[in-house]
C-alpha positions as CSV (number, residue, x, y, z in Angstrom):
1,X,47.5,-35.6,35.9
2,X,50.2,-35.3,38.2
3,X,51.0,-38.5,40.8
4,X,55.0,-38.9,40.1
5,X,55.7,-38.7,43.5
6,X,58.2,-40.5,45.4
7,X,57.3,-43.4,47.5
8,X,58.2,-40.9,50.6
9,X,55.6,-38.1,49.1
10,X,52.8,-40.8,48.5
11,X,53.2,-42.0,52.4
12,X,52.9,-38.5,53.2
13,X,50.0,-37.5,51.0
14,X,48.3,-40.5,52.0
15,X,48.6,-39.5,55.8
16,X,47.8,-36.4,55.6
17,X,44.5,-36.7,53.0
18,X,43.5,-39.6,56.0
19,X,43.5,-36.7,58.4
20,X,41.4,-34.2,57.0
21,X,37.4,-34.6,58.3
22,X,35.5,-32.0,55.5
23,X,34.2,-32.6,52.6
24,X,35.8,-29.4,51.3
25,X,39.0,-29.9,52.6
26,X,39.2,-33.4,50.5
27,X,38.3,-31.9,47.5
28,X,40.5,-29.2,47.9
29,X,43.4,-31.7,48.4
30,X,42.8,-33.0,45.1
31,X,43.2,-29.8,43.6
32,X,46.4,-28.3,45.1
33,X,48.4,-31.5,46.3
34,X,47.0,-33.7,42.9
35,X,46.8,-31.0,40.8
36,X,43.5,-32.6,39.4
37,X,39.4,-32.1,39.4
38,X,38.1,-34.9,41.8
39,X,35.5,-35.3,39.0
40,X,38.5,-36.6,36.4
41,X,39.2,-39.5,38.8
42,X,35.2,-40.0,39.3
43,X,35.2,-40.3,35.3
44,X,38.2,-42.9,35.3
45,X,36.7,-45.1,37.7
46,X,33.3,-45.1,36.9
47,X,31.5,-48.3,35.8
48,X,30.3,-47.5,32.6
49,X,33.8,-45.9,31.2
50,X,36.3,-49.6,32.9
51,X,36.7,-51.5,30.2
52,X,37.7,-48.4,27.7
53,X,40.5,-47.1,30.2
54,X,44.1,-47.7,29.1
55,X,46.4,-49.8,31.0
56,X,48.2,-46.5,32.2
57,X,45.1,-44.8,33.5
58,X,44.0,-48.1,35.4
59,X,47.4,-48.1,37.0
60,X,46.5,-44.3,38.3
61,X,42.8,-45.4,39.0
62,X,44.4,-48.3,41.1
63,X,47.0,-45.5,42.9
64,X,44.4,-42.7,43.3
65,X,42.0,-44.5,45.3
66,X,44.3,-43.9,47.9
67,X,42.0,-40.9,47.9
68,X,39.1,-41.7,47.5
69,X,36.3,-39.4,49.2
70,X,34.1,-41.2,51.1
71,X,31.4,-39.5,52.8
72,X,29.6,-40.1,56.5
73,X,26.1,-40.2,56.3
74,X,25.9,-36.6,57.7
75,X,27.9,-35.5,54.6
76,X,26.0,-37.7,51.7
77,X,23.6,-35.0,50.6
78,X,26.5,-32.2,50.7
79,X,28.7,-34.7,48.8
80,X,25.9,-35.6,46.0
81,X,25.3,-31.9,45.2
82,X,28.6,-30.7,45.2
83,X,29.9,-33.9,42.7
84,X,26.8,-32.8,40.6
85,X,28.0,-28.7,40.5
86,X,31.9,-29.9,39.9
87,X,30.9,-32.3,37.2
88,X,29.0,-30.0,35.3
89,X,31.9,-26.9,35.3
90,X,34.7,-30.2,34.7
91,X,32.1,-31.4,31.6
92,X,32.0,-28.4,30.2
93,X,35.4,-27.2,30.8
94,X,36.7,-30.7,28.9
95,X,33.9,-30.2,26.4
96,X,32.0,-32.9,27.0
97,X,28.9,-33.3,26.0
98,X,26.6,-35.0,28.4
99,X,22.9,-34.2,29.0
100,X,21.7,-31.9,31.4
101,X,18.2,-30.6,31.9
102,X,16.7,-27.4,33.7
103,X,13.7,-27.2,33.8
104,X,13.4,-23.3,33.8
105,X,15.5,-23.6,30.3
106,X,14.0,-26.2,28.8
107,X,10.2,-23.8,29.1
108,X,12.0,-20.3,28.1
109,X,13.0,-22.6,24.5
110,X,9.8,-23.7,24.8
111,X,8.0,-20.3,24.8
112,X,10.5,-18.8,22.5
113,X,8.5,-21.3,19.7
114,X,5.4,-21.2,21.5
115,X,4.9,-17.6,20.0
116,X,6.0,-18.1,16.6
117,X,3.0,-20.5,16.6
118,X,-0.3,-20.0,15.2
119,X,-1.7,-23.6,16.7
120,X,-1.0,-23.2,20.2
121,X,-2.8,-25.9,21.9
122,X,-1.6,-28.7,19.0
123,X,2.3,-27.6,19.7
124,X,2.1,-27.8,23.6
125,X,0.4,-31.4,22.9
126,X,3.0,-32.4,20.8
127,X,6.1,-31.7,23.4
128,X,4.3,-33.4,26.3
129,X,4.0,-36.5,23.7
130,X,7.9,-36.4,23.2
131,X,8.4,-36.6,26.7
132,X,6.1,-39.1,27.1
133,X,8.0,-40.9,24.8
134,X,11.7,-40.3,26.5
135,X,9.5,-42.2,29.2
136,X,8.5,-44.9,27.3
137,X,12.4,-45.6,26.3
138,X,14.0,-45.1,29.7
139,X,11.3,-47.6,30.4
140,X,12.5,-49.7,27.4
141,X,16.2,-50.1,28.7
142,X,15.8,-50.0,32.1
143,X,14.2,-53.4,31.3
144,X,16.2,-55.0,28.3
145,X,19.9,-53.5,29.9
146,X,19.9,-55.1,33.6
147,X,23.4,-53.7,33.7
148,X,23.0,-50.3,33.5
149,X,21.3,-48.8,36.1
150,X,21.0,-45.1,34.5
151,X,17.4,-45.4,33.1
152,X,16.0,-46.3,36.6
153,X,17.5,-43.6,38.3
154,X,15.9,-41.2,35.1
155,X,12.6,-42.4,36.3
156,X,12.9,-42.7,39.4
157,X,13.3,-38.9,39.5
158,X,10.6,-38.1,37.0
159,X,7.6,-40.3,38.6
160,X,8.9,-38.7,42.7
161,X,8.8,-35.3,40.6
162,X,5.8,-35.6,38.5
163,X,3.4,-37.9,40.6
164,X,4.2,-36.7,44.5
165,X,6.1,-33.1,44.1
166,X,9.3,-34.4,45.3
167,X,13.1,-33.3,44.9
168,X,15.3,-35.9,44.6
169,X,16.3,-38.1,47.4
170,X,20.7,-36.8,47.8
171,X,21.0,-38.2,51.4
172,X,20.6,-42.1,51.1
173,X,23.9,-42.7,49.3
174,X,26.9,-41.6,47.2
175,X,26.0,-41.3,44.4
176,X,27.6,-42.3,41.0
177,X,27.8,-38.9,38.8
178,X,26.1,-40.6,36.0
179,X,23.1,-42.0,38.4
180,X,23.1,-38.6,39.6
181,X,22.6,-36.9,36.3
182,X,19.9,-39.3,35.7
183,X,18.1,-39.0,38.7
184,X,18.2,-35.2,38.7
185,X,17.5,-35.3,34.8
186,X,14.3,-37.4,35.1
187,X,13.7,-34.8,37.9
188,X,13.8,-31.7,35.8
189,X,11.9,-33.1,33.0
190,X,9.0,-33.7,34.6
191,X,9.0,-30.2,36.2
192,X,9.1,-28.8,32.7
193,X,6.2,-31.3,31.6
194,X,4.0,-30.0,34.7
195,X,4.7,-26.7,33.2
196,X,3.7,-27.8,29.5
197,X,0.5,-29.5,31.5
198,X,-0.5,-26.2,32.8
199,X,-0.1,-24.2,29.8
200,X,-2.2,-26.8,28.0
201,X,-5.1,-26.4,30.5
202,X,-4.6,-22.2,30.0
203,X,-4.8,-23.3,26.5
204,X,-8.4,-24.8,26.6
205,X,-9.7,-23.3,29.2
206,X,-9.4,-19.9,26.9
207,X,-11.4,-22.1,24.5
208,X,-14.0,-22.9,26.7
209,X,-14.0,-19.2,27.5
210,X,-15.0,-18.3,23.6
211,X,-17.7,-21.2,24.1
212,X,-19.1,-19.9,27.3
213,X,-18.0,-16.4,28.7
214,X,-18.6,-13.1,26.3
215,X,-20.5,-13.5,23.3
216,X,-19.8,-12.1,20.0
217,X,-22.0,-8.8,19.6
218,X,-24.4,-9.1,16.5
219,X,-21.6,-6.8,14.5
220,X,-18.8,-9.3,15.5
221,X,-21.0,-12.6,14.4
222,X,-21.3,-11.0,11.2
223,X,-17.7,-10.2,11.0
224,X,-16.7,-14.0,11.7
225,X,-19.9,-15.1,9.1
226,X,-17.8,-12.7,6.8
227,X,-14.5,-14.5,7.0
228,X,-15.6,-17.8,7.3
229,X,-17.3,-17.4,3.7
230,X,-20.4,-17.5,5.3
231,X,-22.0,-14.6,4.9
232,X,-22.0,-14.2,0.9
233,X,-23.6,-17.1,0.8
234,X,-26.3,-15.7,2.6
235,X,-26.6,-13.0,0.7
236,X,-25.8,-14.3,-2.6
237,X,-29.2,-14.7,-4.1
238,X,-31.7,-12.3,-2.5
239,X,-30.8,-9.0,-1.2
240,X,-34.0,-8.8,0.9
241,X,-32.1,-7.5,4.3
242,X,-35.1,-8.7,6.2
243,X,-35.0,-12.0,4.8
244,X,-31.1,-12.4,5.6
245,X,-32.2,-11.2,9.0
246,X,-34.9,-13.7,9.7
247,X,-32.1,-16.6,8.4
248,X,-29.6,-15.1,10.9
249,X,-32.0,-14.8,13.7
250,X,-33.1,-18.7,13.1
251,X,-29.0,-19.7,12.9
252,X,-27.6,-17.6,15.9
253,X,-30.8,-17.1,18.0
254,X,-30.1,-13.6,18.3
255,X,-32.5,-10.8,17.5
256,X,-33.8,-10.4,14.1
257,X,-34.5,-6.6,14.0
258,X,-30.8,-5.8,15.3
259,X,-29.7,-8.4,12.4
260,X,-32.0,-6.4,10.4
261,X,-30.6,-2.9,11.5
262,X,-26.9,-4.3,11.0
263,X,-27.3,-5.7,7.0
264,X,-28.9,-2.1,6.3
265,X,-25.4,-1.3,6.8
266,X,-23.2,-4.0,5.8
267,X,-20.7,-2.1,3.6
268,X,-19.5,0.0,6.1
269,X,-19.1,-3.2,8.9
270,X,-16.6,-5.0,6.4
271,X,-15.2,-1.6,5.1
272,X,-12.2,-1.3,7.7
273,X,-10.7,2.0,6.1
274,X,-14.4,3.8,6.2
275,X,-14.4,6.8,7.8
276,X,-17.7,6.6,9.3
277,X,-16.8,3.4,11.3
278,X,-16.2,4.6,14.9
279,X,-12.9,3.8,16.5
280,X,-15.4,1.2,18.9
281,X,-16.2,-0.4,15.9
282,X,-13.2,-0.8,14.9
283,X,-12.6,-3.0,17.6
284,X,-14.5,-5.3,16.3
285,X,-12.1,-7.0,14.1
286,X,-9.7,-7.5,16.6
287,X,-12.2,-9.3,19.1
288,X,-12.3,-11.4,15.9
289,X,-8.7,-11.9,15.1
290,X,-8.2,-13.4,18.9
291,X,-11.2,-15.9,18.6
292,X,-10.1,-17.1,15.6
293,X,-6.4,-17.5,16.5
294,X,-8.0,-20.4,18.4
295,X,-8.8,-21.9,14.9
296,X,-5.3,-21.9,13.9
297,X,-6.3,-21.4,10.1
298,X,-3.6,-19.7,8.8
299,X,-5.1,-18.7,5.7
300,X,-8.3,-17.0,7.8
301,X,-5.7,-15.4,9.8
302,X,-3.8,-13.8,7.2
303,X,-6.6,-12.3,5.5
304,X,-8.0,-11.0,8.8
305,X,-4.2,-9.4,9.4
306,X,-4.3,-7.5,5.9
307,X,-7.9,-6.0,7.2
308,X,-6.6,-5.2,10.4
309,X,-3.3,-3.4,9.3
310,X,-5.5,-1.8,6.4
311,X,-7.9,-0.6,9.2
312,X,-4.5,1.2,10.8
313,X,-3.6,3.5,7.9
């Protein structure tokens, strides 16, 4: 950080950092007459960092606010986002490690573990309830920590995002960095959980699309009766066909002489290597597979994979 100027060379810099009237030439008088990142001195003098600074670096907090920026309220909202750009190169540049959210990144992780998971709807439940919970403890210390105004900003992004659609508010003030983070944090968070919210919904309403929409042919119920363990003991004790039928046709509703027609050849249905099962057929088992994904039952869906690659060689 470079301020050992003369007494002469601060005069001068302080004159001629008063005459400049844009934002970007301010900033860029930090850079090439300071030789420092505007964001360093934003960092020094912020509230939550005072009472850890040196003795040396208040002494340079107290000189450098000589050049301060201070925006007009045309220039607030151009201010806010470029502090929030700059801090995020200087952070990472001084590895820092501060939390920033997008929400575009936050659903590509998302659906990167989304698809290594057999119980769909259960996972995307489970992140909307951690977020729930951040809620719940910004909510927490926003009430018990007066002093710190960072959790109120965090919500007050989420609920303008979540509950009315809204961006947050950059041209009211200048913003502190941190309350800026917060605010645009809270912000992005509750655009990613309006994207987990609509994946759940796809989620269920594919559900209610099993329960409702296409129904599984006569072949395919027998199938899924197959898997579910159902179907031997249906025909464990008799192997009267017609009485299996008449059983099935009570159960599922569905005709009893295309039951009857099906049992008569039963072998061949679960046989997924046979030769005499016809490529249509042996979509069957897929159909299968998908509704049953639904279930999540690992086990079930193993067993129906081993059949289904079987039915490929």
């Amino acid at each position: 950080m470079q301020i050992n100027f003369t007494p002469e060379e601060k005069i001068q810099l302080i004159k001629r950092f008063k005459s400049l009237k844009t934002l970007k030439q301010k900033f860029k008088f930090w850079e090439e007459k300071l030789k420092m990142n505007y964001i360093f001195f934003l960092f020094l003098d912020n509230r939550y960092y005072y009472f850890s600074r040196t003795f040396q670096e208040s002494e340079k907090v107290f000189w450098l606010k000589n050049f301060q920026i201070r925006p007009t309220s045309d220039q607030v909202k151009s201010y806010n986002l470029f502090v929030a750009e700059q801090s995020k190169i200087h952070m990472k540049k001084a590895n820092v490690k501060i939390e920033i959210y997008d929400h575009d990144d936050l659903f590509e992780k998302f659906n990167d573990q989304l698809n290594d998971t057999v119980n769909k709807e259960k996972f995307i439940e489970n992140e909307i309830k951690k977020i729930e919970q951040r809620i719940f403890a910004e909510d927490s210390m926003r009430k018990h920590y007066n002093t710190d105004s960072r959790p109120r900003y965090f919500l007050e992004g989420y609920k303008e995002q979540y509950f009315n659609n809204k961006e947050p508010n950059l041209e009211l003030k200048e913003l502190n960095y941190l309350h800026l983070y917060s605010l645009k944090n809270g912000n992005e968070l509750a655009k990613f959980q309006k994207l987990l919210d609509k994946e759940l919904e796809k989620s269920k309403s594919k559900v209610i699309k099993l329960d409702s929409g296409k129904k599984f042919t006569i072949k395919q119920q027998l199938i899924a009766l197959h898997y579910l363990g159902a179907l031997s003991k249906i025909r464990e004790n008799d192997n009267n066909a017609s009485k299996q039928a008449a059983f099935l046709h009570l159960l599922t509703g569905n005709s009893f002489q295309n039951f009857r027609d099906a049992l008569s050849s039963i072998h061949i249905l679960l046989d997924f290597r046979s030769p005499k099962r016809s490529q249509f057929e042996k979509k069957d088992l897929e159909i299968v597979y998908n509704a049953f994904t639904e279930l999540g039952n690992k086990t079930l869906l193993k067993q129906i994979e081993a059949d289904y690659k079987g039915q490929e060689k």
